[in-house]
N, C-alpha and C positions, 0 to 999 in steps of 0.2 A: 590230459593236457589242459593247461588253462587258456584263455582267449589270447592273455600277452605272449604265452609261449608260442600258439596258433598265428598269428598276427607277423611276431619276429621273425619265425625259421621263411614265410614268403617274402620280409622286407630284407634277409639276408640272400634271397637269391635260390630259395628250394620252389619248388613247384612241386612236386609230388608226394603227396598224402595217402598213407596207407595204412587202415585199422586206426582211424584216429576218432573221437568219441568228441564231438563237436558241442555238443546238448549238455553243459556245464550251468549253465541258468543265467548268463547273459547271452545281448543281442550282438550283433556282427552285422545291423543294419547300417549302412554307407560304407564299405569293405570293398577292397580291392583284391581281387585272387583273379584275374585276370592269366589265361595261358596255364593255369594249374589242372593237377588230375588227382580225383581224386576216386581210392580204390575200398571200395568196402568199409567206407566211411560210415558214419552214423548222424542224422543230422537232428531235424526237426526241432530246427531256431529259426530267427528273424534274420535274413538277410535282405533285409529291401532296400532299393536303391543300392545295390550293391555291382561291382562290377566280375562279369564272369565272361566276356569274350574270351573265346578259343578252349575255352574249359572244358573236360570231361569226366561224367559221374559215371561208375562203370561196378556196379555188383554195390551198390548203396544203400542207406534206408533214407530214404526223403521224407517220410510220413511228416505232416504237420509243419511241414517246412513253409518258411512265406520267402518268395521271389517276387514278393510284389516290385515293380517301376524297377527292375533288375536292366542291366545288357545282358542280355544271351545270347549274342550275334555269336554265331558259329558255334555254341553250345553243342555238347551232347551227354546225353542221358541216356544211358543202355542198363538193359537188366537189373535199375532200382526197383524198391518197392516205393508206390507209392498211393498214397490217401492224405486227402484233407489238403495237399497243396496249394498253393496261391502264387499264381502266373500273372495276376493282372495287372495291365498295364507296362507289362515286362516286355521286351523287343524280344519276339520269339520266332520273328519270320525265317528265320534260317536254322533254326533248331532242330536235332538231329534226333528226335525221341523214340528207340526203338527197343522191344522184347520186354517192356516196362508189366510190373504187376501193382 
């Protein structure tokens, strides 16, 4: 899928991503996906300053991902793999990170 297709189907009102290939060779840095889950996703793009309250990453590849100055309030992160990530300066105090490789 491409970023406008990724972009529309959350501004039409979906939330839930599954098997979708996010790492198209643009950024998604200031993005709102707010309340989405997403399932066996593929990432490792630029989401900084992006918003991800309530969100859930659940069987994912995060590698090389940046969260940089992100919301993650209430975030969770289960059973990604991850390396090379970038959390900083991201709100992670409530952040749910568990079984992660």
């Amino acid at each position: 899928k491409t970023k406008k297709e990724i972009l529309e189907y959350y501004q039409h009102g979906h939330r839930f991503y599954r098997n979708v290939d996010f790492d198209n060779g643009e950024s998604y840095a200031d993005s709102n996906f707010q309340d989405a889950m997403f399932e066996n996703c593929y990432f490792g793009v630029d989401f900084s300053n992006s918003n991800f309250r309530n969100a859930r990453f659940s069987g994912c590849n995060l590698k090389s991902t940046n969260f940089s100055n992100c919301d993650l309030t209430k975030t969770e992160i289960v059973n990604c793999l991850l390396e090379a990530v970038d959390f900083g300066n991201s709100d992670t105090l409530s952040l749910t990170f568990e079984n992660n490789t």
